[in-house]
Backbone bond lengths (Angstrom), bond angles and torsions (degrees), N, CA, C in turn:
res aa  C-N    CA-C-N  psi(-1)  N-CA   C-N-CA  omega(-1)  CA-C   N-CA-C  phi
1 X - - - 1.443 - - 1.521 108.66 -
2 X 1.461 114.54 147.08 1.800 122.26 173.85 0.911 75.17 -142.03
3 X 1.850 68.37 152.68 1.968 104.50 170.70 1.558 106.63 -100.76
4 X 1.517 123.91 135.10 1.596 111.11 -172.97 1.859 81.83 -98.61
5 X 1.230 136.01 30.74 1.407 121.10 173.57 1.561 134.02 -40.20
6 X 1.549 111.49 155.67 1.770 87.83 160.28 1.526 101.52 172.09
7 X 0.936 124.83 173.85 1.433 135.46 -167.34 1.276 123.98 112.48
8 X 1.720 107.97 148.12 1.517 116.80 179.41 1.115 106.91 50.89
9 X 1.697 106.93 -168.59 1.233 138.93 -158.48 1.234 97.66 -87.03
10 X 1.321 134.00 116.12 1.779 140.66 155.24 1.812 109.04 -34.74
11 X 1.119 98.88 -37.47 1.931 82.40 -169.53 1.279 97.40 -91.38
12 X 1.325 129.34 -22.34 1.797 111.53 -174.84 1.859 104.31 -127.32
13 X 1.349 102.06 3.53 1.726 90.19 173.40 1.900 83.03 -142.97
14 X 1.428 107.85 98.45 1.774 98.76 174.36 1.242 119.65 -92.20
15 X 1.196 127.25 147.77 1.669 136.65 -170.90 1.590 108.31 -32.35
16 X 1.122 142.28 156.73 1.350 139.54 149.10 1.417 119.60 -53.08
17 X 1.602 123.17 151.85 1.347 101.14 -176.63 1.488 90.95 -77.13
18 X 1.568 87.79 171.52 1.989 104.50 159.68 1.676 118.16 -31.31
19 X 1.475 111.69 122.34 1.365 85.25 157.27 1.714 113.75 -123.79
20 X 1.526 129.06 -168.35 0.890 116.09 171.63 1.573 128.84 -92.23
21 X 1.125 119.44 121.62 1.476 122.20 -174.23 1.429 116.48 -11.04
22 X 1.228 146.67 145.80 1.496 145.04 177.28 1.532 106.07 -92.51
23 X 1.148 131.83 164.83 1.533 128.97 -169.50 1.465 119.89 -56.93
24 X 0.886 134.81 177.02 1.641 144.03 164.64 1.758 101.01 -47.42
25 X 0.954 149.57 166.16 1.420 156.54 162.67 1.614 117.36 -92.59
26 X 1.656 109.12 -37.08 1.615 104.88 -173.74 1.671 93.32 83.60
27 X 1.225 148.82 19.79 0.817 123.87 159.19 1.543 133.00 -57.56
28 X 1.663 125.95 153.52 1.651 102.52 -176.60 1.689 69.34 -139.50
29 X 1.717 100.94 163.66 1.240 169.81 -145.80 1.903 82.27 -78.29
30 X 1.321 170.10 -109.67 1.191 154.45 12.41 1.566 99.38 -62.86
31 X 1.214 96.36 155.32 1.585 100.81 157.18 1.806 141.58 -81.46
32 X 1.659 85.66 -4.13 1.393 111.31 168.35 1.347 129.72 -107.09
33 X 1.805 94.48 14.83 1.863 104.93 -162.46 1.888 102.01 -55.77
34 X 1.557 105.25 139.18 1.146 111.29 148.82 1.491 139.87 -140.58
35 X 1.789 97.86 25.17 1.420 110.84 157.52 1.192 121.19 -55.95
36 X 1.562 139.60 152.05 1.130 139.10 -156.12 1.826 91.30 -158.89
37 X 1.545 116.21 177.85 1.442 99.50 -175.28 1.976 86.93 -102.38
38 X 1.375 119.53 -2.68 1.197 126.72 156.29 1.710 111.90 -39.60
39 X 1.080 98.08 -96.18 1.070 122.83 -173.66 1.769 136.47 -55.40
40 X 1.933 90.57 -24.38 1.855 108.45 -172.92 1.535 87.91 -128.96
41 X 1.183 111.60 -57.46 1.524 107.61 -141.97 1.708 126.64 -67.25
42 X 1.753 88.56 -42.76 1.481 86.40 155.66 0.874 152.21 -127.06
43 X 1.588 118.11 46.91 1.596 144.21 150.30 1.717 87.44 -85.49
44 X 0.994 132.48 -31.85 1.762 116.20 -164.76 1.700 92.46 -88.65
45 X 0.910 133.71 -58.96 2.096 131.49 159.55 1.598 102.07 -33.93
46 X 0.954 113.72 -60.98 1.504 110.64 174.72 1.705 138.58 -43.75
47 X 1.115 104.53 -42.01 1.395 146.55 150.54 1.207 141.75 -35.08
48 X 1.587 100.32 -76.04 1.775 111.43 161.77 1.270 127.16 -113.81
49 X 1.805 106.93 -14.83 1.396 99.14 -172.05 1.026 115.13 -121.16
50 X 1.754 130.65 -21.85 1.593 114.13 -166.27 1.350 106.94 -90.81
51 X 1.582 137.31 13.99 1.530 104.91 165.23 1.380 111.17 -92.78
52 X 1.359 116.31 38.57 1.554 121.41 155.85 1.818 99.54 -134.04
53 X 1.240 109.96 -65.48 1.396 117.83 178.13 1.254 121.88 -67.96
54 X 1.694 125.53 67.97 1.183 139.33 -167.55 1.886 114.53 -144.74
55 X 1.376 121.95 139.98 0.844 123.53 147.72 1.281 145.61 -25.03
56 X 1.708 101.62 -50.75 1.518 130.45 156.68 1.057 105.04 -139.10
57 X 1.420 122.48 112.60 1.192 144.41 167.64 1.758 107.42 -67.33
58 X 1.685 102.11 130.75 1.683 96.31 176.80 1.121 119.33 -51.15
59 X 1.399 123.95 -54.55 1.366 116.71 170.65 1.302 136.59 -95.23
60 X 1.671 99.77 44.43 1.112 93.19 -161.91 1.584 162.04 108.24
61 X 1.119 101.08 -58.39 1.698 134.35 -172.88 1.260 107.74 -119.99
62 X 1.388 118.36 139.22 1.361 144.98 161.71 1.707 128.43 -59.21
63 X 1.358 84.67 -28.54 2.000 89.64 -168.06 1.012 103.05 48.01
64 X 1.155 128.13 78.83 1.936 130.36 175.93 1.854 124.54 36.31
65 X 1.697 97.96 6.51 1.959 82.68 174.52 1.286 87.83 -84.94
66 X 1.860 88.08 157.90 1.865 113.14 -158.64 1.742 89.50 -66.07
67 X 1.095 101.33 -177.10 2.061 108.31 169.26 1.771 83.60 -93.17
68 X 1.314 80.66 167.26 1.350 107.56 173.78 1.551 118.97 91.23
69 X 1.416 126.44 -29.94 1.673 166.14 -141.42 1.487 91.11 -106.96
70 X 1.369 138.28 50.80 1.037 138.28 -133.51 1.818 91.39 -144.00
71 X 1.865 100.62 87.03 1.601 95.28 171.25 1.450 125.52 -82.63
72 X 1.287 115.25 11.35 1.545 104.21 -179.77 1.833 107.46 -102.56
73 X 1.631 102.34 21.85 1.700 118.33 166.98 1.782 87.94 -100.76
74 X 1.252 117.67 152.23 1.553 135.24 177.70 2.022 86.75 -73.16
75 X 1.665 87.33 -76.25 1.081 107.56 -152.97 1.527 112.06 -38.87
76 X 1.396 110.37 -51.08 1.899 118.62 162.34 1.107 110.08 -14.56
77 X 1.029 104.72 -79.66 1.826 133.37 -176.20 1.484 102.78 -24.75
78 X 1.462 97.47 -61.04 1.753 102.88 -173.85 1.089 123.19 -73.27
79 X 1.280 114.32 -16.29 1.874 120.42 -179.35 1.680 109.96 -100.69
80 X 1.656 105.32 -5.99 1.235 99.43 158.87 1.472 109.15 -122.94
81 X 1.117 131.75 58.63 1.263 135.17 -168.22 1.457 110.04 -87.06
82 X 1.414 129.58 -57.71 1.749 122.75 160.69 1.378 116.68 -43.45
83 X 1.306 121.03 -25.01 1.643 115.86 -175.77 1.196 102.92 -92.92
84 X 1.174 128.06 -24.83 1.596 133.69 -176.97 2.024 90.91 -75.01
85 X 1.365 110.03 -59.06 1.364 107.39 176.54 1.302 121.85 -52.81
86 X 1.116 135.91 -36.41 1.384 139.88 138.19 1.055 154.06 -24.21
87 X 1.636 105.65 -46.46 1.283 128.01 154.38 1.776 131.45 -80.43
88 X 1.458 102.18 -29.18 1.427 101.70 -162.30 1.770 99.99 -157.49
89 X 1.149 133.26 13.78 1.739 135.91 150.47 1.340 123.37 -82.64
90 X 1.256 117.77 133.86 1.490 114.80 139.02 1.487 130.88 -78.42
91 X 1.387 109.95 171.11 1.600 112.51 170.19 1.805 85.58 172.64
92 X 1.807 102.63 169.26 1.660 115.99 177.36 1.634 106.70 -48.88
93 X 1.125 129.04 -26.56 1.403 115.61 -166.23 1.500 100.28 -90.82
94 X 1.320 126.33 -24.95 2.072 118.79 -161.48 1.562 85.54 -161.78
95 X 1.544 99.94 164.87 1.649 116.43 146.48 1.805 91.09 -144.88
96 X 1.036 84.08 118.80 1.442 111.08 166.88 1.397 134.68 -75.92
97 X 1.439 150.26 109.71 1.123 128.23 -130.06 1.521 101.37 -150.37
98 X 1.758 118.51 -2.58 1.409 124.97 168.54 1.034 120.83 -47.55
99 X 1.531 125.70 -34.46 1.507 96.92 154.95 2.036 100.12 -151.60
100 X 1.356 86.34 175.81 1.393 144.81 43.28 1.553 118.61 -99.12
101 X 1.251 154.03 116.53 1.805 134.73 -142.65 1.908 77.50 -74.54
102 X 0.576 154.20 20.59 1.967 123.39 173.92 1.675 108.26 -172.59
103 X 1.133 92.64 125.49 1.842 99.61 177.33 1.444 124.73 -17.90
104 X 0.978 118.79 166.69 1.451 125.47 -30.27 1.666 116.87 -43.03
105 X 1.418 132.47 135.67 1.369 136.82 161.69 1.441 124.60 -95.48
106 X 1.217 127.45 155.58 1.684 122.98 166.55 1.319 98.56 -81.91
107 X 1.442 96.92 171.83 1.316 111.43 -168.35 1.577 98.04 -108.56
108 X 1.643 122.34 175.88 1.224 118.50 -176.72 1.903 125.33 -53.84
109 X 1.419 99.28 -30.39 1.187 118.58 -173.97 1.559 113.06 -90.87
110 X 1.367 111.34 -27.81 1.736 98.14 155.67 1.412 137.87 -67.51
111 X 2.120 92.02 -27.08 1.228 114.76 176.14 1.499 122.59 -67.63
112 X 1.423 106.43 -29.49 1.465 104.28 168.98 1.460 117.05 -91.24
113 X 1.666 133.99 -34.03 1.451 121.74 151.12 1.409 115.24 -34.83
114 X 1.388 134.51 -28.11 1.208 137.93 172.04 1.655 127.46 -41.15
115 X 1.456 84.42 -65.61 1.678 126.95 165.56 1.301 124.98 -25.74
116 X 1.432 90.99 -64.49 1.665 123.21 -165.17 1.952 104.66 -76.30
117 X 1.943 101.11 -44.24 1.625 104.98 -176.80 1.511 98.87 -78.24
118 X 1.561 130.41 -14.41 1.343 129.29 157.27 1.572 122.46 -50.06
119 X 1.221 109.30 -55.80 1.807 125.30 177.68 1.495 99.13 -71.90
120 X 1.114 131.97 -22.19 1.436 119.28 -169.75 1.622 110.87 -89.33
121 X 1.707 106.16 -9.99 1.611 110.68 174.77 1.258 78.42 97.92
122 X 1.275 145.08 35.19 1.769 124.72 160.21 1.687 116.50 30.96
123 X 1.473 88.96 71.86 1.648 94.52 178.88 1.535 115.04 -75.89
């Protein structure tokens, strides 16, 4: 198990503990998808997840996501793509909402574009 945690200041706002992944989402593929990591994927990494889940973090610091957990790599993204769906997609079966744990958040409807550029292999 990893924690994709993060936010604030470590000595006066500390990471959330671990939690356990939330279910699968049911997301599907559309047949009209035209999210791209152009266009969705990384303004949405940009957004909620890489000032913890980064290579180089802006400031620096991790806020407790593990190393390696690193969304501003494509490829990451895609080899953790069910755990990412797990943690932070919608779709008919879940919306998942573990993270990012603290603002800024997506909203339900980014959360399920999420989902969907997840099932599509995050092109």
């Amino acid at each position: 198990m990893f924690a994709l945690g993060c936010g604030g200041d470590p000595a006066t706002n500390p990471p959330p503990a671990p939690e356990d992944p939330g279910p699968a989402t049911g997301s599907v593929c559309p047949t009209d998808q035209t999210l791209t990591y152009e266009n969705f994927g990384m303004a949405f990494f940009a957004d909620y997840c890489t000032h913890c889940h980064s290579t180089n973090p802006p400031d620096g610091t991790r806020y407790g996501a593990p190393r390696g957990l690193d969304w501003d790599v494509l490829e990451t993204v895609r080899a953790h793509a069910d755990q990412i769906d797990k943690m932070a997609a919608a779709g008919p079966d879940a919306t998942n909402t573990i993270m990012p744990p603290r603002n800024p958040r997506p909203n339900d409807d980014q959360r399920r574009q999420l989902g969907e550029w997840l099932e599509c292999g995050a092109p």
